[in-house]
C-alpha positions, -999 to +999 in steps of 0.1 A: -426-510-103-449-518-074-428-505-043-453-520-015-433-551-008-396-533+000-404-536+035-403-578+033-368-577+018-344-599+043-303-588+034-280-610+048-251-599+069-232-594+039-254-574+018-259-553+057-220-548+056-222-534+022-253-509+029-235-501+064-200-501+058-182-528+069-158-533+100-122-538+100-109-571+095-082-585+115-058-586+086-071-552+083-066-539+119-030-558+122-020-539+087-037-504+105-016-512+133+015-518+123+015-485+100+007-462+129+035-477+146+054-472+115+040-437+113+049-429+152+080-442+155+092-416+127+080-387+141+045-383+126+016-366+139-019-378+147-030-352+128-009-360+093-023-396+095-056-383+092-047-359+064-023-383+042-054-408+052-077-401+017-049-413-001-037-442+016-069-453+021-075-448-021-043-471-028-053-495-006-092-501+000-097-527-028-077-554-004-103-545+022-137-536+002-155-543+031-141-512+054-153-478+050-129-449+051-145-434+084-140-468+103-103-460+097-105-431+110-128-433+137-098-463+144-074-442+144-086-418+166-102-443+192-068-461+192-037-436+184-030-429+223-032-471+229-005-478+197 
């Protein structure tokens, strides 16, 4: 396999969102929203969020394949103060 040529390769933006995660939709961010809302307004923590957030983020990634599980968190700790 000659390997000289990888350098030409051109991805588009979508293959780039793929390699580099993706960003949070705004279906996405409104859904992210209105859980920590959810999440606030009964009392829990910052700090739960982030550690129920493997699992949530497990059950529902496949409706957003193009967001990586650290752009929720880094989200969610950018945002929790503003919700």
């Amino acid at each position: 396999m000659k390997t000289e040529n990888i350098n030409m390769i051109e991805l588009s933006d979508e293959q780039l969102d793929v390699v580099n995660g993706g960003k949070i939709t705004p279906k996405g961010e409104k859904m992210l929203i209105d859980g920590l809302k959810l999440a606030k307004a009964t009392g829990v923590s910052k700090a739960k969020v982030l550690e129920l957030l493997p699992q949530y983020f497990d059950m529902l990634s496949s409706q957003f394949p193009g967001t990586t599980m650290k752009e929720v968190k880094d989200y969610i700790n950018k945002n929790w103060n503003k919700i």
